[in-house]
C-alpha positions in Angstrom: -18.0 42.1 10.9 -16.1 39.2 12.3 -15.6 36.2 10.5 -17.0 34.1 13.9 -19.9 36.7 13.6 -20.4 35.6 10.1 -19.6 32.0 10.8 -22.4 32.0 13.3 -25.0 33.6 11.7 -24.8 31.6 8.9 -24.6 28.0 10.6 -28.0 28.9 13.1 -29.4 30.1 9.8 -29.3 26.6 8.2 -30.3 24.8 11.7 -33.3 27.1 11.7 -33.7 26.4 8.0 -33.9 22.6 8.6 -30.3 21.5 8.7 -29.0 18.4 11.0 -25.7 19.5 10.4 -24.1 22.9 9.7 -20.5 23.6 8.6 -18.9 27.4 7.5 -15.4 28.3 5.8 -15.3 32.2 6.6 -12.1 34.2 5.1 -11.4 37.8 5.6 -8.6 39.1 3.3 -7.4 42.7 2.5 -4.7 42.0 -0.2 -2.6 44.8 -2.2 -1.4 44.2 -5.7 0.8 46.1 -8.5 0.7 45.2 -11.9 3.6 45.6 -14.3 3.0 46.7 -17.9 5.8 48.1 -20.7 8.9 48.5 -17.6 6.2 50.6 -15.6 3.6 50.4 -12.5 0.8 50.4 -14.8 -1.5 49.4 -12.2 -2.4 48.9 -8.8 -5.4 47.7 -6.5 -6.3 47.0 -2.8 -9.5 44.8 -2.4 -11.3 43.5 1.1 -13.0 40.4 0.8 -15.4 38.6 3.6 -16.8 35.5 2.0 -18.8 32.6 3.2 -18.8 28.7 2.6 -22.1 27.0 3.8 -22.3 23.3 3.7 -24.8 21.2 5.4 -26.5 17.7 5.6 -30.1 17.3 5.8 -31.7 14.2 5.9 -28.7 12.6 4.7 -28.7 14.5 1.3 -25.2 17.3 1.1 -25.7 20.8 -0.1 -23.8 23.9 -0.5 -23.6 27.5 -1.2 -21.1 30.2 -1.5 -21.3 34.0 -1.2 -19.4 37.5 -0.5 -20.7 39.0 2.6 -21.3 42.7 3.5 -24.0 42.2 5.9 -25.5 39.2 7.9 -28.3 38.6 6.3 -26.3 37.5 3.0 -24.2 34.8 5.2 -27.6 33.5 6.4 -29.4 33.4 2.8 -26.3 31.8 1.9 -27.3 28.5 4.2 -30.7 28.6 3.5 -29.7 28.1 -0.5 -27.2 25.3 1.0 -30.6 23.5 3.0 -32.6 23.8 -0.3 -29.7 22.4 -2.3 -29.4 19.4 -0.3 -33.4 18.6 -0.6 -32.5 18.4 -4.1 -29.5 16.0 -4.0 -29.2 11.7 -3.6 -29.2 10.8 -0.4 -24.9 9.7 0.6 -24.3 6.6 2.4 -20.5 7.8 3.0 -20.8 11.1 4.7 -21.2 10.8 8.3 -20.4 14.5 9.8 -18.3 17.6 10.2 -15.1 18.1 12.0 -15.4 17.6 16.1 -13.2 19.9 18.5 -9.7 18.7 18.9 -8.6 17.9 22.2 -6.1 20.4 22.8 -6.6 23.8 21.3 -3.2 24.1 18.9 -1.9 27.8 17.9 0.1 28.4 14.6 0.3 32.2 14.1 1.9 33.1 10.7 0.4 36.6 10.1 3.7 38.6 9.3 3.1 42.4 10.7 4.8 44.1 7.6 2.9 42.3 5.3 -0.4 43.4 6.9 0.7 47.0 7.4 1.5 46.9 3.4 0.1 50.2 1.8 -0.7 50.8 -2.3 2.2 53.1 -2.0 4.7 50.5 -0.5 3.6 48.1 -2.9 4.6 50.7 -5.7 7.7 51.1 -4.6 8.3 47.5 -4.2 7.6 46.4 -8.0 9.6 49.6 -9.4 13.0 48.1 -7.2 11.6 44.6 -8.9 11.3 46.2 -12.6 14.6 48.2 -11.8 16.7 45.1 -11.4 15.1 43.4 -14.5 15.2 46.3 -16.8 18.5 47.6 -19.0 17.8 50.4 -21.2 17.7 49.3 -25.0 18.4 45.6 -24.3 15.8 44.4 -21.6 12.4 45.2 -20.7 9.9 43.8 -18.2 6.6 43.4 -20.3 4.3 42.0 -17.4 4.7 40.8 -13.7 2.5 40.9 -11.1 3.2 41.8 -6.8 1.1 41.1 -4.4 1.0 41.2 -0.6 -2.5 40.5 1.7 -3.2 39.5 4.8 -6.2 36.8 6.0 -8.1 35.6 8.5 -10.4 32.5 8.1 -12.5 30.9 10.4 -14.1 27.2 10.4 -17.2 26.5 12.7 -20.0 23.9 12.3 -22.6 22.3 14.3 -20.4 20.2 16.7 -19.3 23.2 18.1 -15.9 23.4 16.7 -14.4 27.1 16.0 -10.9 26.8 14.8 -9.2 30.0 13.4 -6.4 30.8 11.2 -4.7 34.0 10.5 -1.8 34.4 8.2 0.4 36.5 5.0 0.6 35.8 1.5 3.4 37.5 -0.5 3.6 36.3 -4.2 5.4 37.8 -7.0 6.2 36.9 -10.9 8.0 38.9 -13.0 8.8 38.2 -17.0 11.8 40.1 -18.5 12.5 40.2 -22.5 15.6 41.3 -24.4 15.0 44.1 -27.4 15.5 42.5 -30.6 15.1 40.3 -33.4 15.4 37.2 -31.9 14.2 37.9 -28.3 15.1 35.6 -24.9 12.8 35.9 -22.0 13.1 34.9 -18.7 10.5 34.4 -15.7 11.2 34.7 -12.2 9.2 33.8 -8.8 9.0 34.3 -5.3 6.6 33.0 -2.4 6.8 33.4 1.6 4.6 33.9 3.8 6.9 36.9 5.0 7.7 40.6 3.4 11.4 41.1 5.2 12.0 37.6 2.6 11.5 39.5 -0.8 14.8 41.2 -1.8 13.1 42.9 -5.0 16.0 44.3 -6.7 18.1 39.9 -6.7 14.1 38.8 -8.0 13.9 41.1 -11.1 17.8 40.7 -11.6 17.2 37.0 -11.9 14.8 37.7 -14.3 17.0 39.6 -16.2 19.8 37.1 -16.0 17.4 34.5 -17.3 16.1 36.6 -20.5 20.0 37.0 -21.5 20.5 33.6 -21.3 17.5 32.6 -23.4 18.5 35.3 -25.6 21.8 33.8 -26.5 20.6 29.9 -26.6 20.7 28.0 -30.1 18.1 25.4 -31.1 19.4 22.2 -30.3 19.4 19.8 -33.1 19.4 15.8 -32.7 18.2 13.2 -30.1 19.6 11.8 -27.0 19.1 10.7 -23.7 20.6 12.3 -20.7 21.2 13.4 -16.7 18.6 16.6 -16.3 18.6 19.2 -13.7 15.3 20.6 -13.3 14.8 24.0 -10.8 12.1 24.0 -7.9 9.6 26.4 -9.8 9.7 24.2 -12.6 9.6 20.9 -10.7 6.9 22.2 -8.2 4.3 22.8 -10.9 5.2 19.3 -12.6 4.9 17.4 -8.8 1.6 19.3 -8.5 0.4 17.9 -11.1 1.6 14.5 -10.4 2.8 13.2 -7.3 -0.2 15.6 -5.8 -3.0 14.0 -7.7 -1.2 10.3 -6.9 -1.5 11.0 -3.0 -4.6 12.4 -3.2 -7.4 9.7 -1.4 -10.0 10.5 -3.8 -8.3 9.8 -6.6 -6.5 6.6 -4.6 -10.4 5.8 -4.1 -11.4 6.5 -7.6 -9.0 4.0 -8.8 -7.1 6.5 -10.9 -3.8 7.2 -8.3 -0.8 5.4 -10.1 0.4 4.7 -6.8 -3.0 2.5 -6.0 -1.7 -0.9 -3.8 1.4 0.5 -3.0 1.8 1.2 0.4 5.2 0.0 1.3 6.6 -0.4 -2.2 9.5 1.6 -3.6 8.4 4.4 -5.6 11.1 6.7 -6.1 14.5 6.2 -5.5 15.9 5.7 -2.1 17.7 9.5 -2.1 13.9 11.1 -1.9 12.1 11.9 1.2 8.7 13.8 0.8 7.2 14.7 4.1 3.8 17.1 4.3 4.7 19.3 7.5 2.1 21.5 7.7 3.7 23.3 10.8 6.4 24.4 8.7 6.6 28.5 9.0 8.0 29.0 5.4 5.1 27.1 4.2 2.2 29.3 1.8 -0.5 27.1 3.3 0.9 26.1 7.0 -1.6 25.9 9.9 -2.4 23.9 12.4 -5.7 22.9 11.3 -6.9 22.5 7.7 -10.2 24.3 6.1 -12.7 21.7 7.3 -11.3 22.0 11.0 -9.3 18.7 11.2 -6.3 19.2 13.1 -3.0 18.9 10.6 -0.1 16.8 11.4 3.8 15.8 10.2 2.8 13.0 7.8 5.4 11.2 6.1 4.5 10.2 2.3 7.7 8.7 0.9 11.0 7.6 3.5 13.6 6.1 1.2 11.9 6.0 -1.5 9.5 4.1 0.1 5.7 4.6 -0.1 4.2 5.7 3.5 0.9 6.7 3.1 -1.9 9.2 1.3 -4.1 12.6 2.0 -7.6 12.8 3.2 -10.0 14.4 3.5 -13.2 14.1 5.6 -15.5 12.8 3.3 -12.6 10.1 1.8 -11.1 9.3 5.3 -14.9 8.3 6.0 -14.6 6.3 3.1 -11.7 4.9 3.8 -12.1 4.2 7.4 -9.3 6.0 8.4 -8.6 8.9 10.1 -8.5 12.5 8.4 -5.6 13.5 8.0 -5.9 17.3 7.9 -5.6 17.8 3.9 -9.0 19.5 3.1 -7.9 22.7 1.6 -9.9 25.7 0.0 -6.9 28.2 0.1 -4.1 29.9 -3.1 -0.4 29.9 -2.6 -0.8 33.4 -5.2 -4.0 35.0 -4.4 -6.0 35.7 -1.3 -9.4 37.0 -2.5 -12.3 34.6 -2.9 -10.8 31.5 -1.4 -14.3 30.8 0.0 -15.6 30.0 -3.6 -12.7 27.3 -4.0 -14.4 23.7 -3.4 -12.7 21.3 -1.1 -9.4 19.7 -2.4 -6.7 17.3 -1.1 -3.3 18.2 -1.0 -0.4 18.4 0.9 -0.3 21.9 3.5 3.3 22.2 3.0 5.3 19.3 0.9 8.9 19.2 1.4 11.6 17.3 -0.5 14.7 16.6 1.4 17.2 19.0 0.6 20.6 17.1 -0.3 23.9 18.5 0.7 26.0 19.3 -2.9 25.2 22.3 -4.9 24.0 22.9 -8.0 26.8 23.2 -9.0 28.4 20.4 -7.7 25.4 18.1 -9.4 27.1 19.7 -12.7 30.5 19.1 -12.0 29.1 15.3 -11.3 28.0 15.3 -14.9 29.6 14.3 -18.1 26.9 15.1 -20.1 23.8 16.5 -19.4 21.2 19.1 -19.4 20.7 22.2 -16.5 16.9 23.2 -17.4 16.1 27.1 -17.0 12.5 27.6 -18.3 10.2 25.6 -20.0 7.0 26.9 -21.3 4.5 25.1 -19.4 5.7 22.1 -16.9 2.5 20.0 -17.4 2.2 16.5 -16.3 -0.5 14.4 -17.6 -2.0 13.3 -13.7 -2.5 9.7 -14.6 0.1 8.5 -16.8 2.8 10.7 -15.4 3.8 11.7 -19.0 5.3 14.4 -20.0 6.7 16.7 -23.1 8.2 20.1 -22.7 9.5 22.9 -24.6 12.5 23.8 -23.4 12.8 27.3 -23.7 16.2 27.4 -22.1 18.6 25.2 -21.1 22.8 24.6 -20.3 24.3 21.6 -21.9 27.0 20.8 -20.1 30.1 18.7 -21.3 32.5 16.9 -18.9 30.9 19.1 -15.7 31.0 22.3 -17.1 28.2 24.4 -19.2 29.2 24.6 -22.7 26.1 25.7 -24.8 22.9 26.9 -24.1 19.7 25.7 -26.2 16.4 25.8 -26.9 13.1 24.9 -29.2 13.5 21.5 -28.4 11.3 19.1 -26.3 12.0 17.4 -23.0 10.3 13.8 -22.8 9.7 11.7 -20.0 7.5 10.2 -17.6 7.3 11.6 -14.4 6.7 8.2 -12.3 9.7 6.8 -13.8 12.0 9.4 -13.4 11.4 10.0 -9.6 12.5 6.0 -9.6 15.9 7.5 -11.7 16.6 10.5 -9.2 20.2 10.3 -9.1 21.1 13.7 -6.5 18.9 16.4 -5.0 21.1 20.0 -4.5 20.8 21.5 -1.2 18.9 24.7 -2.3 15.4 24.4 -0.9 13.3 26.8 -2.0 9.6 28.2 -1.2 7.5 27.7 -4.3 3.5 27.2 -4.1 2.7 25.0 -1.5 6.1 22.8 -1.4 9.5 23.6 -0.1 12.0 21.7 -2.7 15.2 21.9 -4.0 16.6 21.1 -7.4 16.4 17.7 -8.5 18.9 15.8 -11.2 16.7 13.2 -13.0 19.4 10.5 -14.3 17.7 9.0 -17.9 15.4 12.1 -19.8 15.1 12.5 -23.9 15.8 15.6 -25.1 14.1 15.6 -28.9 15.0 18.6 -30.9 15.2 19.3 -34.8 16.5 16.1 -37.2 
């Protein structure tokens, strides 16, 4: 079956049910994994998922229903549950309709041929070049990691007659490497593109490696101070995601709970950031012309200068709002590519990217006097509100008079993340794929570093 096929039956199923308006979010994935376990392919899978999203509005009221599909009749008792879930729902005064046919019919194609032709076998081989780069016999294994590579197709249709379709790659790979011994280091690496000929297996797992030594050797750091931080893209993506995301997200602008409420046109970070959400960009996980309602995406700059610009919305909040969509209703994983149907409606950006600057890392060091180059931490949380923050460092380069002297760890790194975007004092010119943002590493000018007394 065709996702359309699907799409179709599913959305004159919930007209002849009693729907006024009929929407459906059909994805077709065929994804390839290999699992890493004790320095060895432990495991590997290939799953084909077609699933079905069914929302519609009757009488005013919104309902909705989810299912895999394997036949037609399971796409079409998927919108009659979605009719008799809206009889059971309040009446909303806000929602006024699906998506209606852009103008122009726009084409984004980022389905990568070597991705979709991956086999189990090639997948195998793949994560042993990944494990053989990470691994040295009696001093570092590779206890887990994970590679995966699928291909998708998703279509959205509804009841204005609007088909848009989207068909695109997801490669994705984390590996952890640990050194043998008492006192162990381990290091983490990742890697997301859309595209297979991007992965160079054998520099991912040596990275790895690299990182696991390093912890290995690191000391805890003892005493308090403030000081110049370089954080890394992976571990700066997950803390913007969980901060700067939820702040340009309508809904929560509209809930009253975005820290960045009333201020359009203010300055918000410092004048060296630019964040632009350019969902057209071909290294992005999530880029596509058109987002998983069927509004058409567009170049939206968020911050210019530091300077506030706008926010994300979806439908439902852009109706709220007044205001235009602006293409940002997602249902879709930068990591994973089976059961994205079951994933409700969120806003984010399709692809955020941070200016790159033009020094190197290594030039933001040599700029330093003292400071801190941050390797892994163990969870880069964010509280979404407050922008606070408190991380254990589980490695890290102090550096002394531009060059790395020591590296630590069991200590915490304490900030806020609001204020420290305002305190950005360079961004390195190494712009990197990592979920859905393209960033580069960022030196934060004024973070505590807390370890033991």
């Amino acid at each position: 079956m065709r996702p359309e096929e699907v799409a179709s039956a599913a959305i004159q199923a919930a007209k002849s049910a009693g729907a006024d308006q009929a929407e459906a979010f059909v994805v077709s994935a065929r994804s390839v994994s290999a699992y890493v376990d004790d320095s060895r392919v432990k495991s590997v899978e290939e799953k084909n998922d077609l699933g079905v999203a069914v929302r519609v509005v009757v009488g005013g009221r919104l309902g909705q229903s989810t299912t895999s599909v394997s036949s037609l009749r399971q796409a079409q008792q998927c919108a009659r549950t979605a009719v008799r879930a809206a009889t059971l729902t309040p009446k909303d005064k806000v929602f006024k309709g699906f998506a209606w046919p852009a103008k122009e019919q726009r084409r984004f194609n980022a389905k990568d041929a070597q991705a979709a032709a991956m086999t189990v076998e090639g997948a195998v081989e793949k994560l042993k070049d990944v494990i053989g780069g990470a691994f040295e016999p009696r001093k570092v294994k590779v206890p887990n990691g994970v590679l995966r590579v699928a291909d998708l197709e998703s279509v959205v249709a509804n009841t204005n007659e609007l088909l848009t379709r989207r068909e695109s790659s997801l490669v994705f790979v984390i590996v952890s490497a640990m050194t043998e011994g008492a006192a162990p280091g381990e290091g983490t690496e990742y890697f997301f593109s859309p595209y297979l000929k991007e992965l160079d297996p054998g520099k991912v797992g040596a990275s790895a490696h690299d990182k696991a030594k390093a912890s290995a050797r690191a000391k805890a750091y003892k005493g308090r101070t403030k000081l110049p931080v370089i954080l890394p893209p992976h571990e700066l993506s997950e803390m913007l995601q969980g901060s700067v995301h939820f702040a340009l997200s309508a809904e929560n602008v509209n809930r009253k709970r975005s820290p960045l409420v009333g201020k359009i046109g203010k300055q918000v970070t410092a004048k060296c950031l630019d964040l632009t959400d350019d969902p057209l960009d071909r290294r992005g996980m999530l880029s596509s012309p058109y987002d998983d309602e069927g509004t058409p995406t567009k170049r939206k700059v968020l911050v210019k200068g530091g300077v506030l610009k706008g926010f994300l919305y979806d439908l439902y909040n852009a109706q709220l709002s007044g205001v235009a969509p602006t293409g940002n209703g997602l249902r879709r994983s930068t990591s994973d590519a089976i059961g994205n149907y079951q994933m409700p409606i969120g806003i984010g950006p399709v692809c955020l990217v941070v200016r790159p600057g033009t020094k190197s890392v290594d030039d933001l060091v040599r700029e330093m006097d003292r400071g801190l180059v941050v390797e892994k931490t163990s969870a880069p949380d964010v509280h979404p509100i407050t922008g606070d923050f408190g991380l254990e460092v589980r490695c890290a380069h102090l550096v002394e008079k531009g060059e790395v002297r020591s590296t630590v760890k069991h200590c915490i790194l304490s900030g806020n993340m609001f204020h420290a975007l305002g305190q950005v004092g360079a961004v390195a010119d190494d712009g990197t794929v990592s979920r859905n943002l393209v960033l580069p590493s960022v030196r934060f000018e004024d973070l505590e570093l807390i370890g033991s007394e």
